[in-house]
C-alpha positions in Angstrom: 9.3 -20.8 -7.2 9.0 -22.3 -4.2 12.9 -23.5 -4.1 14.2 -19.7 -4.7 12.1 -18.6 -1.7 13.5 -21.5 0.4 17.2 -20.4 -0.6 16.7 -16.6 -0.2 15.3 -17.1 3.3 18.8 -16.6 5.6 19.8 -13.2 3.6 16.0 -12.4 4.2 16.2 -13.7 7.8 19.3 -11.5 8.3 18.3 -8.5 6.7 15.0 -8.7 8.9 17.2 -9.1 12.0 19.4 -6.4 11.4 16.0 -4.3 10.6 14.8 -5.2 14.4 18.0 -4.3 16.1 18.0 -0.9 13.9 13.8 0.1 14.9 12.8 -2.1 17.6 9.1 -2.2 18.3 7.7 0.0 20.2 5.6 -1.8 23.7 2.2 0.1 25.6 0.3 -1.4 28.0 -3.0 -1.2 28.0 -4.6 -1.1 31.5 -8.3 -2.1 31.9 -10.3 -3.7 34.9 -9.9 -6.6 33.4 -6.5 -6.5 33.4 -3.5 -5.7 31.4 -2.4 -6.7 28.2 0.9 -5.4 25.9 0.9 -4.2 22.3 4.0 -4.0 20.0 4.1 -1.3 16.7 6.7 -0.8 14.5 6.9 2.5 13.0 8.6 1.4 9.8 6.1 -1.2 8.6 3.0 1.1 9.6 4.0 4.9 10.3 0.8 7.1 9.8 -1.1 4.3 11.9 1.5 4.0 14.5 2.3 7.7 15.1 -1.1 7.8 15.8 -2.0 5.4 18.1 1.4 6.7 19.7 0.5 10.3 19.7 -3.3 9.5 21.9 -0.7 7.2 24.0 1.9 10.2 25.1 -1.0 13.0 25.1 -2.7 9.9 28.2 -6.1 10.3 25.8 -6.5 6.8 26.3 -6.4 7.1 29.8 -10.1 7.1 31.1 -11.3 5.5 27.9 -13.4 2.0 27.5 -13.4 -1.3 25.8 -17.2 -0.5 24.8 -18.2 -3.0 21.6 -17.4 -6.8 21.6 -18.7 -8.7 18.5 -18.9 -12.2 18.8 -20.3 -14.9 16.6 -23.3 -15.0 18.9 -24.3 -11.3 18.4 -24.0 -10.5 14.5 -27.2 -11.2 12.2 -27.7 -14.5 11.3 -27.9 -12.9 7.5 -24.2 -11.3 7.9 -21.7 -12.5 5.3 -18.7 -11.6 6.6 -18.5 -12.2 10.4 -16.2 -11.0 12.4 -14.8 -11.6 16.2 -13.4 -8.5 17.7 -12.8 -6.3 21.2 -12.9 -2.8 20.2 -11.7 -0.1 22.7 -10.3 3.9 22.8 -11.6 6.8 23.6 -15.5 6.2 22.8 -15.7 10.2 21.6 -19.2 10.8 20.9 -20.6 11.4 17.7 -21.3 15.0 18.0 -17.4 15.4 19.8 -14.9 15.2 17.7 -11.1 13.8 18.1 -8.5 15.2 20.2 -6.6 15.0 16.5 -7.5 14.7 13.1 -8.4 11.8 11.4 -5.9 10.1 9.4 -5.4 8.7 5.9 -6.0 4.8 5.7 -2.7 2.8 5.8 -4.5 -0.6 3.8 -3.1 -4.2 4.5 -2.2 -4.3 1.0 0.8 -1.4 1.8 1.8 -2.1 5.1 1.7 -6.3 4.6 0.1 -7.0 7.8 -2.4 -9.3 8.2 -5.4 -9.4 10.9 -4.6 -12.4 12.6 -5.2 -13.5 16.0 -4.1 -10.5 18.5 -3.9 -8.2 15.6 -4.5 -4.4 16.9 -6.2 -2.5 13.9 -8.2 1.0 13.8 -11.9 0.7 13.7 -13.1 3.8 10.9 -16.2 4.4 9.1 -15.2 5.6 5.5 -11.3 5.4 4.5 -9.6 8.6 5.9 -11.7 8.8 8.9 -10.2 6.7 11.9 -9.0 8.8 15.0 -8.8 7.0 18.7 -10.8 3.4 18.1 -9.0 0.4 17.6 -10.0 -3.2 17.7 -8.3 -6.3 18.6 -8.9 -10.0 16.4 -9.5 -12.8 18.4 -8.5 -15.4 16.0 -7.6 -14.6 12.3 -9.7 -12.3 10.6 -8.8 -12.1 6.9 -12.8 -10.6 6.1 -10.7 -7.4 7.7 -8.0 -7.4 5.2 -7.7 -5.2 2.0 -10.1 -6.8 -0.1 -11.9 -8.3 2.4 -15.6 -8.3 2.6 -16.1 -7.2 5.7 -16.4 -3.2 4.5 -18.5 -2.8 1.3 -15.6 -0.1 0.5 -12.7 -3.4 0.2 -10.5 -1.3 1.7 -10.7 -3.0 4.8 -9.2 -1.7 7.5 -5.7 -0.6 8.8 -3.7 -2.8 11.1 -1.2 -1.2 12.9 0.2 -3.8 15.9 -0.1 -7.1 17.8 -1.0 -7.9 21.3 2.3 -10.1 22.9 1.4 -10.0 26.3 -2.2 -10.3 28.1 -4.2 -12.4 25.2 -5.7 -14.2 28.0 -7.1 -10.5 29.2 -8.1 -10.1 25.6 -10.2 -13.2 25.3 -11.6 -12.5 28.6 -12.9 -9.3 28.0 -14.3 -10.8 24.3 -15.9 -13.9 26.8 -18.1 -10.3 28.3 -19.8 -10.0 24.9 -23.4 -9.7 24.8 -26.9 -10.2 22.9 -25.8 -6.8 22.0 -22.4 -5.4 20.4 -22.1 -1.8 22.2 -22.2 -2.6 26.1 -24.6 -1.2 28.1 -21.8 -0.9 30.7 -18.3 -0.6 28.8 -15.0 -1.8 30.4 -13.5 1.1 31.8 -9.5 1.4 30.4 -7.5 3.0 33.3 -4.5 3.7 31.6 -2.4 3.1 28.7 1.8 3.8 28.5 4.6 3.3 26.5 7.3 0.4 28.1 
């Protein structure tokens, strides 16, 4: 098995070549007072997730929004199984406001064949169906987050849509802010957030 996969990787390298150069990724840069940081999507491997995220972009609903919840070893229960190290940002709608737009169904790991690795961008949801204008960002690799993981009682886990290519040293200093508590007391203002 592992001899076929070494000889079908240049038709496989090609093919995913010529895919680039037909639907290169689409870049936004986040803006926060932290600093700035760049996040690549590619429709084709994730398009509900992606038009999305792209749709709060163009509409500027990001604009004025917050990096308001850092998890960090430090700040889960010491009796949590499945822990987790994440920078979770967007609009920070209240629970009584809803959405500029509806929520949308949950693309899982297991269809799109992304992985939540280290810079991963992935939407933060409570039940499947339900994300809208919160995402989160992995510092390190977070395969608890994954379809099947054990992160979310549900194992659905959760639905990662890009990757941070630029600016991880903004990322990791905004996740060095992280607190006794998750949700700030004082959340990182995001300034603004456009497409490249």
């Amino acid at each position: 098995m592992q001899r076929r996969l070494l000889l079908s990787l240049p038709p496989l390298a090609l093919l995913a070549t010529r895919r680039v150069a037909a639907a290169p990724a689409v870049r936004t840069r986040v803006e926060t007072a932290l600093g700035s940081f760049v996040i690549a999507v590619d429709p084709q491997v994730a398009p509900v997730t992606v038009a999305n995220y792209l749709a709060y972009v163009d509409a500027r609903h990001l604009d004025g929004g917050a990096v308001y919840r850092i998890v960090t070893l430090a700040n889960q229960t010491p009796e949590t199984k499945h822990k987790i190290e994440v920078v979770q940002w967007g609009m920070n709608t209240p629970d009584d406001k809803p959405a500029p737009f509806a929520p949308i169904v949950h693309e899982t790991t297991r269809q799109t064949g992304l992985r939540h690795r280290d810079g991963t961008v992935s939407m933060a949801r409570n039940g499947p169906g339900t994300a809208t204008a919160e995402f989160f960002i992995c510092v390190g690799d977070q395969p608890e987050l994954d379809f099947g993981g054990g992160r979310n009682p549900d194992g659905q886990g959760f639905a990662a849509f890009g990757q941070v290519v630029e600016g991880m040293d903004v990322v990791r200093a905004l996740h060095a802010r992280g607190q006794a508590r998750q949700f700030l007391p004082e959340p990182i203002r995001v300034t603004r957030v456009r497409r490249l």
